[in-house]
TORDOZA-156777 format. One record per residue: z, y, x of N, C-alpha, C, O in turn. Coordinates in steps of 0.1 Angstrom, whole numbers, plus 2048, in hexadecimal, padded with zeros to 3 digits. Atoms other than C-alpha are relative to their C-alpha. Example, Ala and Ser with C-alpha at 12.3 -4.5 7.8 and 13.67 -1.06 7.14 Angstrom:
REM residues 2
8007F480984E7D387B80080C80980780C813 8007F57F78477F588980880B7F88098167FD 
//
This chain:
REM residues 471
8037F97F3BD87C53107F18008037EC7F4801 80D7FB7FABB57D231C7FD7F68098077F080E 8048077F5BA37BE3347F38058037EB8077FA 80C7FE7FDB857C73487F57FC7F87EB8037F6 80A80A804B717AB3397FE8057F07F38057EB 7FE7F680DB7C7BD3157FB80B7FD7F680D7F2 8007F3801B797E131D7EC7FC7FD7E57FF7F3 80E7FA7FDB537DB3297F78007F07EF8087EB 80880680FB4B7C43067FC80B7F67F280E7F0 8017F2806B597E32F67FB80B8007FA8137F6 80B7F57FEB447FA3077F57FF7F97F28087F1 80E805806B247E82FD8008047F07F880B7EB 7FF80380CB2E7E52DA8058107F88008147EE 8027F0807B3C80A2D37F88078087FE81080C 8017F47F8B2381B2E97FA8087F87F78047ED 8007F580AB1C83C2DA7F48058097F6806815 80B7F77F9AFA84B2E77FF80E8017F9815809 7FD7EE801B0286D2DD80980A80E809816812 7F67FB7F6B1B86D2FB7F280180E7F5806819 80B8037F1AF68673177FA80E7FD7F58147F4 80B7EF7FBAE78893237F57FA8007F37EE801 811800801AC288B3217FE7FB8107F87F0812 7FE8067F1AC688934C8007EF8017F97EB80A 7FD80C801ACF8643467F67FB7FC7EF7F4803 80B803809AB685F32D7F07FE80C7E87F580D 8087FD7F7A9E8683487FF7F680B7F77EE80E 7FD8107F1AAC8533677FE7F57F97F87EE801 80380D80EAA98363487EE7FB8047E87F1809 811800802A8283E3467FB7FE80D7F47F480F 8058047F7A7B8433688017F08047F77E9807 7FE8107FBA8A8203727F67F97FB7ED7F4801 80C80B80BA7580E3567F18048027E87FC801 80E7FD7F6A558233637FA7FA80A7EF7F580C 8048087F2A568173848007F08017F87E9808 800812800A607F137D7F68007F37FD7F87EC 80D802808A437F13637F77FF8077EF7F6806 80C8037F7A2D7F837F8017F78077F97ED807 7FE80C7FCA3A7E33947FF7F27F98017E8800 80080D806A377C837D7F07FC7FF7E97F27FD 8127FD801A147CE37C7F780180C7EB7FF80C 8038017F5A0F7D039E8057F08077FF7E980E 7FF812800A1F7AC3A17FD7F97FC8017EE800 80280D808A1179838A7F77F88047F37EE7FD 8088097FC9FA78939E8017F980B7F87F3811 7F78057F5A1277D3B97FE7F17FA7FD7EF7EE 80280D809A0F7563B880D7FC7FC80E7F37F5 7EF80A80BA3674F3AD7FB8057F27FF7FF7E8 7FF7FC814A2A76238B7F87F97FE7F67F87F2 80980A80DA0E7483858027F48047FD7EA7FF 7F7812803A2472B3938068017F38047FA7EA 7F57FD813A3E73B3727F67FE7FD7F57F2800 808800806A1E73E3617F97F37FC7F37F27F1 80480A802A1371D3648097F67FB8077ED7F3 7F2804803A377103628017FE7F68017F27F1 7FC80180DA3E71D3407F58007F47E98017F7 80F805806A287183217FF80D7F88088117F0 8017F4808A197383137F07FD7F87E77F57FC 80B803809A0173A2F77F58137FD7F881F800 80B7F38039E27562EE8018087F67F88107F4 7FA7FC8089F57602D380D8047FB8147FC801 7F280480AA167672BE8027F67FB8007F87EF 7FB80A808A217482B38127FD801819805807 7F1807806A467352A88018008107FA7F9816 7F68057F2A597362CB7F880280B7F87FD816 8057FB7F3A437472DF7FA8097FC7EE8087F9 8027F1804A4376E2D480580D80A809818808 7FF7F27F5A467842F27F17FD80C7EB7F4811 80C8037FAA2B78B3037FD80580F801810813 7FC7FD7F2A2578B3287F080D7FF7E78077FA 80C7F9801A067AA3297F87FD80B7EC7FD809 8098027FA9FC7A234B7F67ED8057EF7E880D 7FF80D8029F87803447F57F97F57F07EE7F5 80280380F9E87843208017F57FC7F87ED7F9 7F980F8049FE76831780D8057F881280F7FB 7F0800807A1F7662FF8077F68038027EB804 7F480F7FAA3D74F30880C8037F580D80B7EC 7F0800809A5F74B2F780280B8097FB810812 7F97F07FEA787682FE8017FA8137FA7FF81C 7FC7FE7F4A8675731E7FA80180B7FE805816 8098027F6A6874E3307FA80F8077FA813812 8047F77FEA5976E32980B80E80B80B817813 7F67F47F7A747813388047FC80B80A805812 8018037F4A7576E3547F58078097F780D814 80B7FC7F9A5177435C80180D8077FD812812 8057EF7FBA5579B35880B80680D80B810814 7F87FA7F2A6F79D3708007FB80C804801816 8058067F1A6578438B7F08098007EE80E80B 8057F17F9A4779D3898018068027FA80980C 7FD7F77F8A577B838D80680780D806812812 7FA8037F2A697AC3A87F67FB8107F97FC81C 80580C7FAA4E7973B97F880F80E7F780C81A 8007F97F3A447BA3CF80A80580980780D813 7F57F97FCA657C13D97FB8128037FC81780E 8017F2804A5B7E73CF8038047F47FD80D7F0 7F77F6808A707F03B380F8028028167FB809 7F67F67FDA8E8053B080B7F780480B7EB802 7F27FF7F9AB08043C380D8067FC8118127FA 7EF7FF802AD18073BC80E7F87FD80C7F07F4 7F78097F8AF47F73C57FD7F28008017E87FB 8008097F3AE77E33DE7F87F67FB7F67EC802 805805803AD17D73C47F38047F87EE8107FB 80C7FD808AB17D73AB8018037F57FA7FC7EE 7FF80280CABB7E138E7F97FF7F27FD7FA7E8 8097FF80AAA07E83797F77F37FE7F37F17F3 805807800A8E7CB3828087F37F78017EA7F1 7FA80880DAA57B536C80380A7F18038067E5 7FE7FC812AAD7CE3507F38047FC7F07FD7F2 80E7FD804A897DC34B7FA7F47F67F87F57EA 802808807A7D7BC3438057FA7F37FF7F77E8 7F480580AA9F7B03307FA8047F47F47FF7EA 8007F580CA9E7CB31C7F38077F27F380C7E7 80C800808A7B7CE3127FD7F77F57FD7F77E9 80581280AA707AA30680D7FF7FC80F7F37FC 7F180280BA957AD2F37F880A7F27F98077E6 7FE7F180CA887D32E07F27F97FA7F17FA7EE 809808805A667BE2DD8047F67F67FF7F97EA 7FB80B80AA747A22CA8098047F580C7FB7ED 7FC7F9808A867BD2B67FA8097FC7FD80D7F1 8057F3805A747D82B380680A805800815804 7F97F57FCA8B7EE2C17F780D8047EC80D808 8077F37FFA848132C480280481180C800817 7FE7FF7F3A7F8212E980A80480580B804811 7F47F67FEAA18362E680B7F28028167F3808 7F780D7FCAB180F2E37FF7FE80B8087FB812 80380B7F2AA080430280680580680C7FE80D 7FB7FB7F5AAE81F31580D8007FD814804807 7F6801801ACD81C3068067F28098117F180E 7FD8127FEACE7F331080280181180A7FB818 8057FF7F2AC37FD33080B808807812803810 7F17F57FBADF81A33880C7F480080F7ED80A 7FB80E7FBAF67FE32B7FF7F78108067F881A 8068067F3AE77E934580A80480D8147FF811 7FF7F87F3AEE7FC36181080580081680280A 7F37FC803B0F80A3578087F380280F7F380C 7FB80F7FCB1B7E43578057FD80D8107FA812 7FE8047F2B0D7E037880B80880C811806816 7FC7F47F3B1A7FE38880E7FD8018157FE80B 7ED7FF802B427F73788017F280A80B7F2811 7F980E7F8B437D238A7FA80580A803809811 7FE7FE7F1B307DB3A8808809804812802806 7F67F57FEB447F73B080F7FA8018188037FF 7F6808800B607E13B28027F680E80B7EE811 7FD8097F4B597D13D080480880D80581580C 8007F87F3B607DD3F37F67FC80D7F6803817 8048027FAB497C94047F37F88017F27EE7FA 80C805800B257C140C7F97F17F97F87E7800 80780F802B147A13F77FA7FC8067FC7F080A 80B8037F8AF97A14098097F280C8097E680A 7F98047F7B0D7934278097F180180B7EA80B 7FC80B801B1E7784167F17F07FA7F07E47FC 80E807802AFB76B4097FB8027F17F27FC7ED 804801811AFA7773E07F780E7FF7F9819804 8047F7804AE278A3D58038067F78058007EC 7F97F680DAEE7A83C17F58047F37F88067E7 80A7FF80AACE7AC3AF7FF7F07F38017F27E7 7FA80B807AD27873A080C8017F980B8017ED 7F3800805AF778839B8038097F78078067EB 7FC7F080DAFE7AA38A7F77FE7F67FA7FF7EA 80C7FA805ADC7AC37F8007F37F07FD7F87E5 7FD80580EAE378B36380B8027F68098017EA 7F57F980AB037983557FF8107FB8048147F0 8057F2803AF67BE3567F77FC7F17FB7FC7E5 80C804809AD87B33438047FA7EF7FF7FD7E4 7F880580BAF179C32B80480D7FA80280E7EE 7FA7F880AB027BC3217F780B7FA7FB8137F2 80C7FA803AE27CC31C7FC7FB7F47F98037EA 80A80580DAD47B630280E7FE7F880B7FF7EC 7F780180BAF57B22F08038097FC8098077F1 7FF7F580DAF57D72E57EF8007F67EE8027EA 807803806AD37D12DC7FC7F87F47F47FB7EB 7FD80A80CADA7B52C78088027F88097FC7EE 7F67FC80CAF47C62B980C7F68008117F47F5 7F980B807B0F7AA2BE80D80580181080F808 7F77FC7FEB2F7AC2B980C7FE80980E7F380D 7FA7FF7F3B487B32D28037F08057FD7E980E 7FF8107FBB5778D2D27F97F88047FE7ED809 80A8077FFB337812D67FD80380B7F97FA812 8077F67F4B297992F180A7FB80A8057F7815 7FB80A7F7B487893017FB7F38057FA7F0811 80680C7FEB3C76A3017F28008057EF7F680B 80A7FB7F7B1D77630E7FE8018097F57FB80F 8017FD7F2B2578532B8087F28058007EC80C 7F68097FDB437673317EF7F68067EE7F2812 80A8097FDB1E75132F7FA8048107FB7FF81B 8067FC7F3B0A76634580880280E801804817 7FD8007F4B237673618017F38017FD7F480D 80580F7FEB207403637F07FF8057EC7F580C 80D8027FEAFE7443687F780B8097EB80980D 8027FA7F4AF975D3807FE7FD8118087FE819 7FE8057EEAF07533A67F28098037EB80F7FC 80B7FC7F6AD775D3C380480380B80C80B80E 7FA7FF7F0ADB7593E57F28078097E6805806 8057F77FBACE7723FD7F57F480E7EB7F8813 8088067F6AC07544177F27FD7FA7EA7F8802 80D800803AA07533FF7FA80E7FD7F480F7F2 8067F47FDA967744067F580280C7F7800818 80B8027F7A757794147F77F47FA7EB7F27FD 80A80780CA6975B3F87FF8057F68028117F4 80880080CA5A7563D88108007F78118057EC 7F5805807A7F74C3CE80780B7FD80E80D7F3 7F97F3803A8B7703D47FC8067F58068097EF 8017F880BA7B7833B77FF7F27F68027F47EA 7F980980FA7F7633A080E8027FE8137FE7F3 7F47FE806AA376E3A47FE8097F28008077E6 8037F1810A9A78D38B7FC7F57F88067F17F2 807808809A8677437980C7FB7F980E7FE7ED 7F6809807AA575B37380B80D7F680D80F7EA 7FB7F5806ABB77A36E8018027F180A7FF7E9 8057FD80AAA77873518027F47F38067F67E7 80580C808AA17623418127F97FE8147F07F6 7F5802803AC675D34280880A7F880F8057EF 7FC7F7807AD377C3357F87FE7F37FF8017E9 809800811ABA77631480A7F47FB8107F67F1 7FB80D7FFACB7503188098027FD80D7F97F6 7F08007FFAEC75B3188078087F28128087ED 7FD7F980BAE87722FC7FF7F77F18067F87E6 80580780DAD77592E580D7F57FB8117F47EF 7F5807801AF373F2ED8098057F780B8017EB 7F07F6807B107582E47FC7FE7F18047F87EA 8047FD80EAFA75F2C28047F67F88097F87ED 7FF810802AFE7362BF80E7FD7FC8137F47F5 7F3807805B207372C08097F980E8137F380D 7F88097FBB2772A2E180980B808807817809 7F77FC7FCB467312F580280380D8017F9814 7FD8017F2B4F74031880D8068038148067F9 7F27FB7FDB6D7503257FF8117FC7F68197F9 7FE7F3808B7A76F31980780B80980A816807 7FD7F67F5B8677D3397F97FF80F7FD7FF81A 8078097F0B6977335180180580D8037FF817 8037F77F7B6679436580E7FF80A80C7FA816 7EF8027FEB9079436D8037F580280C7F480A 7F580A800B9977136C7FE7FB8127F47F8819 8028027F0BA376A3907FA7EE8057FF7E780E 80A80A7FDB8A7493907F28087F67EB8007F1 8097FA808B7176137C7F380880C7F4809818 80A7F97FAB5177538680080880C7FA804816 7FF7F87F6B5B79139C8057F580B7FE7EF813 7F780B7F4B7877A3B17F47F68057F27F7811 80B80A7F9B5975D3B67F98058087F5800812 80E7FD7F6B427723C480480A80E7FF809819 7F97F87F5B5578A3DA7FF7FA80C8067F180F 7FD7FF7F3B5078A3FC80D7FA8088107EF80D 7F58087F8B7178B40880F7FF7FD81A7FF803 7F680080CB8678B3ED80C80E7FE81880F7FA 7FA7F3801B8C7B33EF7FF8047EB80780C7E5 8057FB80FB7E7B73C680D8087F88188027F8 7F67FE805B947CE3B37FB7FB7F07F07FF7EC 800807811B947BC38D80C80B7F480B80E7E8 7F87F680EBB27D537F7FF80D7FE8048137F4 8067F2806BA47F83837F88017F47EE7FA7F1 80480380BBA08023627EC8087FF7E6812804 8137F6803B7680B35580380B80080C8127FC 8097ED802B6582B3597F67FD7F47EF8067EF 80F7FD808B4C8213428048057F080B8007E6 7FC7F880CB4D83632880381180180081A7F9 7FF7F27F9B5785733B7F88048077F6810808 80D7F97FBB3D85B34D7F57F58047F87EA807 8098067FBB1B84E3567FD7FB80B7F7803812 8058037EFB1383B3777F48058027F080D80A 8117F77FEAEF84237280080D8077FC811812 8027EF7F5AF686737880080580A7F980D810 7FD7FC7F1B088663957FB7F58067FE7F8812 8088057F9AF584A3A47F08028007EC80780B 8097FD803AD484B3987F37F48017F87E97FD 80A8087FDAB683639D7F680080D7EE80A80B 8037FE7F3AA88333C07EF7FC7FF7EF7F1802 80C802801A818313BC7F87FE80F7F3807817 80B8067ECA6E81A3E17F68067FC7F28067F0 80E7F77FAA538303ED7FA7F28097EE7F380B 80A80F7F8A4780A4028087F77F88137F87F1 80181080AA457E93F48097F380C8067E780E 7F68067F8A5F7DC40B80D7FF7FF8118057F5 7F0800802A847D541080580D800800815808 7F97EE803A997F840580480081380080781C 7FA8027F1AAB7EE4257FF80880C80780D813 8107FC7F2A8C7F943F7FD80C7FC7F8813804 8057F1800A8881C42B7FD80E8067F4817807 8017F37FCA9683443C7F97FE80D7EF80580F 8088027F9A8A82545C7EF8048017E880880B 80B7FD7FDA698274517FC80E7FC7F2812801 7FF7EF803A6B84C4438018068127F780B818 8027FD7F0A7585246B7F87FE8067F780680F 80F8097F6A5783F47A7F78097FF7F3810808 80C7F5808A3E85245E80280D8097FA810811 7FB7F27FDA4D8734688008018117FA80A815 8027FF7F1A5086E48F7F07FE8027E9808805 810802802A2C85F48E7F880C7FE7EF811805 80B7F2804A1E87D47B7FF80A80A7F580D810 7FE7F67F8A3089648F7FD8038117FD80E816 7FF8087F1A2D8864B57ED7F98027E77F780D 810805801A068784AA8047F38098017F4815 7F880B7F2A188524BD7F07F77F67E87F97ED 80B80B800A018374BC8067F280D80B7F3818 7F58077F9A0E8174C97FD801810807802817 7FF8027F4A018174ED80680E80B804810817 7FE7F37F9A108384F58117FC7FF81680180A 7FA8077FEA348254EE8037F58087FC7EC80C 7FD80B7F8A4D81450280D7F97FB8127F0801 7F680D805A688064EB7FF80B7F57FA8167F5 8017F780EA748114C680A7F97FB80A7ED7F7 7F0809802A9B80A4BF80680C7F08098177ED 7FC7FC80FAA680C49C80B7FA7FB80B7EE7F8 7F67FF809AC881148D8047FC7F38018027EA 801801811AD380346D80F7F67FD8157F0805 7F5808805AF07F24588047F08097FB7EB810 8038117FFAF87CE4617FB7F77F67F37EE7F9 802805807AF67C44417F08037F87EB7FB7F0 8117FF7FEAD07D243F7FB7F780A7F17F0808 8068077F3ACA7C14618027F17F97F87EB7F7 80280B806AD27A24517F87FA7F47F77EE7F2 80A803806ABA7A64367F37FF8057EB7F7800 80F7FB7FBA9D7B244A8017F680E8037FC818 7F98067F8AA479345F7F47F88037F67EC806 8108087FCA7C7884667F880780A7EE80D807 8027F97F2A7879548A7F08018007EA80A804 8088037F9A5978648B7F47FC7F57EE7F27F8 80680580AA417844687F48018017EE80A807 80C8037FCA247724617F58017F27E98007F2 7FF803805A2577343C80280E7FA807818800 7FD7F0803A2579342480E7FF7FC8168097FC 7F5800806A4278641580D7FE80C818802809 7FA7FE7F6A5378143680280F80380D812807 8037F37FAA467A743E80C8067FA81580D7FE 7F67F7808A5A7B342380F80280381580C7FE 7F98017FCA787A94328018018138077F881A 7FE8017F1A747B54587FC80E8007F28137FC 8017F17FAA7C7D84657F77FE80D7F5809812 8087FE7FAA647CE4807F58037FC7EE80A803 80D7FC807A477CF46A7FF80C7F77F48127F3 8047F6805A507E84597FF8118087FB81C804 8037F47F6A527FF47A7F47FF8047EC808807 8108017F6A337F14877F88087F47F68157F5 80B7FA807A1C7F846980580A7FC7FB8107F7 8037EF7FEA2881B4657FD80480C7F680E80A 8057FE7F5A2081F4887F18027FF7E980C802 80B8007F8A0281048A7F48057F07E980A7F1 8087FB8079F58154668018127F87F98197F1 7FC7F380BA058354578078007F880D80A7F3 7FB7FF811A1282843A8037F17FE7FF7E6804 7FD810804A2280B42B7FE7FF7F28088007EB 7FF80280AA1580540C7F97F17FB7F97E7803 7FE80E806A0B7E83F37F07FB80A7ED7EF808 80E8087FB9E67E340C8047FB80D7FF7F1812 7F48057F69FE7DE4278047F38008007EB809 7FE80C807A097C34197FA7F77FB7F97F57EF 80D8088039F27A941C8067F980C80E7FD814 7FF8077F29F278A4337F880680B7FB806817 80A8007F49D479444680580D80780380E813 7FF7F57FC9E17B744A8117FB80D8147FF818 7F18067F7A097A44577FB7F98108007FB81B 80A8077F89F279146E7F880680A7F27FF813 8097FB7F59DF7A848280B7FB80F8177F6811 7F87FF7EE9E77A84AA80780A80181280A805 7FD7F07FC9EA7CC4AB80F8027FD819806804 7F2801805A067C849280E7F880681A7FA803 7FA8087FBA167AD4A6805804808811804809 7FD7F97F1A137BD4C680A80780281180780C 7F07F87FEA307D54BD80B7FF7FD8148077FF 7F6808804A477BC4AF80D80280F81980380D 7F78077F4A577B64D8807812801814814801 7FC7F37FCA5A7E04DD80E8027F88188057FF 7F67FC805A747E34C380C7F97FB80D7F07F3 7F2804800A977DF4C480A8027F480D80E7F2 7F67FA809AB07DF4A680D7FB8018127F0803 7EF8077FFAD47E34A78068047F080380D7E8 7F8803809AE97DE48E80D8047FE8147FE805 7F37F67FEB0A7F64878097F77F08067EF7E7 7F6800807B297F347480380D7F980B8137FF 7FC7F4805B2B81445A7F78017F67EC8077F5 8047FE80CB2880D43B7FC80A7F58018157F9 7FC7F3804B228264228097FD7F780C7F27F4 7F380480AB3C82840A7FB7FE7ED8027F87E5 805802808B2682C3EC7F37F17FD7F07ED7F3 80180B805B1580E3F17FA7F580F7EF7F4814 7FA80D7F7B237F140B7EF7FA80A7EF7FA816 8048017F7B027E64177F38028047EA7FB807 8037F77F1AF480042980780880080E80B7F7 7FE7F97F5AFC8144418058107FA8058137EE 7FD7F1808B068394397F68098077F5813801 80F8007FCAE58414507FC7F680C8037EE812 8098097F7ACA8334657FC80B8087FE816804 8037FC7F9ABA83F4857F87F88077FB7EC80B 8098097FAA9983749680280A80C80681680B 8067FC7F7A928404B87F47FA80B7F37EE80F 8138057FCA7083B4C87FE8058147FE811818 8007FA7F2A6D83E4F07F57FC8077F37F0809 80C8037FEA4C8434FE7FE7FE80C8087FE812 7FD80A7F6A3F83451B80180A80A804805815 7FB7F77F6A4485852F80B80780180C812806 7F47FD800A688595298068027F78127FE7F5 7F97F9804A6C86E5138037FA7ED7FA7F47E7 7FB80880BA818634F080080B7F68038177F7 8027F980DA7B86E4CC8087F87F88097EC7F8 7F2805809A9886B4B57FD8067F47FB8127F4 7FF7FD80BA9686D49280C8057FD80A80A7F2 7F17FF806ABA87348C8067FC7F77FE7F47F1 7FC80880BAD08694747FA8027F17FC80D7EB 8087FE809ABB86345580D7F47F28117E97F1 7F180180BAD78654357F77F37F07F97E87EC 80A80980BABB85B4157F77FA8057F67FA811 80E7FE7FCA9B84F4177F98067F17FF8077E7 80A7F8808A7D85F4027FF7F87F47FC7EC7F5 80280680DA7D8583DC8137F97FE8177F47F3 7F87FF807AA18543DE8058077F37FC80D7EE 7F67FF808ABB85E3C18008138027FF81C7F9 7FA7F17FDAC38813D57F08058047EE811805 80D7FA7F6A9D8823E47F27FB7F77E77F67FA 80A808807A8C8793C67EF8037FC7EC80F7FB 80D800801A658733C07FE80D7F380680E7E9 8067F480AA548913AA7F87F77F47F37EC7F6 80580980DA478853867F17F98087EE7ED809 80F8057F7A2088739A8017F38087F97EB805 7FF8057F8A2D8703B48047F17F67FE7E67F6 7FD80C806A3D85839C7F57FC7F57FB7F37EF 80F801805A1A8553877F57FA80B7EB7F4808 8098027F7A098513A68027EE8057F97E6807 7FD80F7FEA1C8303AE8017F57F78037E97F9 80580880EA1782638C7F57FA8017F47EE803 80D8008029F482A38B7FE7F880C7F67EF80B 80680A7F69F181A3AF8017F17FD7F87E97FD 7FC80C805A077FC3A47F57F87F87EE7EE7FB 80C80580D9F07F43857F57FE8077F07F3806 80C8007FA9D17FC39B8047F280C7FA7EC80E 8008097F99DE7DF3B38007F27F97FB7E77FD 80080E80A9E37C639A7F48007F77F57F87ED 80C8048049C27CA38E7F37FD80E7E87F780D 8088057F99B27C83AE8047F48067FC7ED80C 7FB8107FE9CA7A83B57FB7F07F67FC7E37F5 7FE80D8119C07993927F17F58077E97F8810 80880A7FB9AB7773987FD7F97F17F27F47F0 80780480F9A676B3727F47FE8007ED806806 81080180198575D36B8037FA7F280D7F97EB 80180980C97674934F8077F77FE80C7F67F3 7FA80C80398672A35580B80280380B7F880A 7F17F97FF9A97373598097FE7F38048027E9 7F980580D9C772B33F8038107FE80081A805 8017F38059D174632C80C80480D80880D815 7F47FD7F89F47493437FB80581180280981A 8047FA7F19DC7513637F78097FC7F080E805 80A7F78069C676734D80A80D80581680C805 7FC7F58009CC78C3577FF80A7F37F480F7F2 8057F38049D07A733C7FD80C8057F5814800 8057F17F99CF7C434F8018087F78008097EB 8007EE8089D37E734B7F680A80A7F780D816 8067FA7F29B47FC35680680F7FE8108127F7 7FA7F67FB9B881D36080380C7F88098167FB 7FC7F980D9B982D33D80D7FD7FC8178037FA 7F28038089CF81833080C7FF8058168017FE 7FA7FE7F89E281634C80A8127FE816814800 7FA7F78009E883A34780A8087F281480F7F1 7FD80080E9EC83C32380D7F97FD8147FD7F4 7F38097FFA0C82032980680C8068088167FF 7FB7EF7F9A1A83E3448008037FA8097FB7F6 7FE7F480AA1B85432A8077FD7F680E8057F1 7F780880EA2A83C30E8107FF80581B8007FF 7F08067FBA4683532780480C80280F80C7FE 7FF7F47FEA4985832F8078057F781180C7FB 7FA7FB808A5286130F80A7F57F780C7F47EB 7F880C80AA6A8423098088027F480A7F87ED 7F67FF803A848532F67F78027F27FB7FA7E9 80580280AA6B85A2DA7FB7F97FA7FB7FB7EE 80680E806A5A8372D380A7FB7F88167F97FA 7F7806805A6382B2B68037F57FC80C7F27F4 80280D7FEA5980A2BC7FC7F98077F07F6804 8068067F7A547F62DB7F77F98087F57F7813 80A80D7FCA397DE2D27F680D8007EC8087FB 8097FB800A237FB2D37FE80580F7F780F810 8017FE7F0A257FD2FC7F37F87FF7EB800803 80D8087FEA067E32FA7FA7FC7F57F77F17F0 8087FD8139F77E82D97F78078027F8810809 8107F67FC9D37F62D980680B7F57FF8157F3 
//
């Protein structure tokens, strides 16, 4: 008899590429575009040169330490390295979204420093990566009810067993091993949502990534884990569940159709929690249209999930990393700056008065109405803004926000946040002479920077990996 935990192994192991539309192929590349830059726009966050100092990387290729971190110009063993590149890509909380989680920010990396250490051609990566995502989409989709809420982060959790079933088509193993694989990686999956707003939150991706390689290598070894982890009612899904709604015996979709397609890849337009989006899409847009400015305001009451409200749960931040998790900050500085992007994002800029000053005006409540496509948020948001001569501006119900899936960014736009990303992580870099190699920056300047865009752009034709950072 079939079992969930069976069907999936079997997916990995017969997947057929011939069955992925070019469409797919696409949503694939974009994801890995964007968390490239992002990774490059983090790497100079200090959790990546606590890892960096942490783990031991060398100025070279050598025996057990052959992947190479680029913004680092350093090489580590597989697991290290793939930690680094995804607690970088995480470390702005600005890359992509979807169920309820980051997905690319653990397979991007996974999946790279795997096709690296193989050579794999770019038509693998994106295959590893669909994988990936297809994984995540069949167990989440299984739930009925918010993680967030109970305290697991879904980017952690999914994000090391996704990632496991990623590198095990990659590696080619075979089905019984790839069992044992995943059986590992669900053992080794955690992240709790109360370190959100630290350094600890994008080391989830980090651990993620660095266990999924772990879990693979194991299996390769020979060792053993359960053979029904997903199903077994003390297994993966049942542990983590909320509130013990999980269905475990609907049989897979995967295979009949794509999740990618019909979900897609949700690309942040700000370097903040997804959560705060649409809100701040409402602010931008009233602001432009109304010309507000804060002393022309007399309160500013904003709508949103509960289980958003519980993320964005730093009323009062002093800290960028605090900012990132507070719909107050993220109303104020569209207000008062225009824009919320990565210069925003600074202590000195979290820190002003001005910015503070509008912290007390604004009210958030918190609703019950979920969406049904994904638990937690809301099915919309609504800002309204009431000025101090009465009169009230209502954004209305706001369904996406900008750079979603349905409302997606134009190729220009997604180059643009490339090219800015890279451009911030070279004006963040601090490398000098006396710097170990692991705090050394390589950098990408604004050539090469563009010339990578373009390599990734055309992923499906590379016909070998290591030539992403190859002169």
């Amino acid at each position: 008899m079939n079992t969930l935990t069976h069907d999936i192994a079997r997916f990995i192991h017969t997947f057929d590429q011939s069955t992925v539309p070019p469409h797919a192929y696409q949503l694939a590349t974009t994801g890995i575009i964007d968390c490239m830059g992002c990774m490059f726009a983090g790497a100079h966050e200090p959790l990546v040169h606590i890892l960096g100092r942490h783990f031991t990387g060398t100025t070279s290729a050598q025996a057990g330490s052959s992947i190479p971190v680029p913004f680092l110009g350093a090489y580590f063993r597989h697991t290290d390295a793939a930690c680094l590149w995804a607690a970088a890509s995480h470390a702005l909380d600005y890359d992509d979204v979807a169920m309820s989680a980051h997905p690319s920010t653990v397979l991007m990396p996974s999946v790279i420093t795997a096709a690296w250490e193989l050579s794999s051609s770019g038509k693998e990566v994106l295959n590893a990566y669909i994988i990936g995502y297809e994984i995540w989409a069949e167990l989440f989709g299984r739930e009925a009810d918010p993680y967030h809420l109970k305290g697991w982060h879904p980017t952690a959790v999914f994000g090391t067993v996704a990632a496991t079933g990623a590198l095990s088509y990659l590696y080619r193993l075979d089905q019984q091993t790839t069992t044992m694989a995943l059986g590992l990686a669900s053992s080794m999956a955690s992240g709790l949502v109360a370190n959100f707003g630290t350094m600890t939150k994008p080391y989830h991706a980090g651990r993620a990534a660095a266990n999924a390689v772990e879990a693979v290598q194991l299996a390769r070894l020979g060792m053993t884990a359960c053979a029904d982890v997903f199903e077994h009612k003390a297994g993966f899904l049942s542990a983590i569940s909320p509130g013990g709604r999980v269905d475990v015996n609907e049989a897979v979709k995967l295979g009949r159709a794509l999740y990618i397609t019909e979900s897609g890849v949700n690309i942040k337009r700000y370097p903040v929690c997804y959560s705060s989006h649409r809100i701040i899409d409402g602010m931008l847009a009233l602001a432009q249209q109304y010309d507000l400015t804060p002393d022309t305001i007399a309160a500013i009451d904003a709508t949103i999930g509960r289980p958003q409200a519980s993320m964005l749960r730093n009323r009062q931040p002093v800290t960028k990393l605090e900012a990132k998790f507070s719909l107050e900050f993220a109303i104020a500085a569209a207000l008062l700056a225009g824009k919320v992007g990565l210069a925003e994002l600074s202590d000195a800029f979290v820190s002003r008065t001005q910015l503070q000053a509008i912290y007390p005006q604004i009210r958030v409540h918190a609703i019950d109405d979920p969406d049904p496509a994904d638990p937690a948020f809301s099915i919309t948001d609504r800002l309204c803004v009431t000025l101090k001569n009465g009169t009230v501006l209502d954004s209305g119900p706001i369904r996406y926000p900008s750079g979603h899936a349905r409302l997606p960014l134009t190729q220009q736009q997604l180059q643009e946040k490339f090219m800015d990303c890279v451009a911030n992580g070279l004006a963040d870099g601090h490398a000098d002479g006396n710097a170990t190699p692991t705090e050394q920056q390589a950098g990408l300047d604004p050539d090469r920077a563009r010339q990578l865009y373009q390599a990734l752009d055309c992923l499906p034709d590379l016909a070998n990996i290591r030539t992403l950072f190859t002169a």
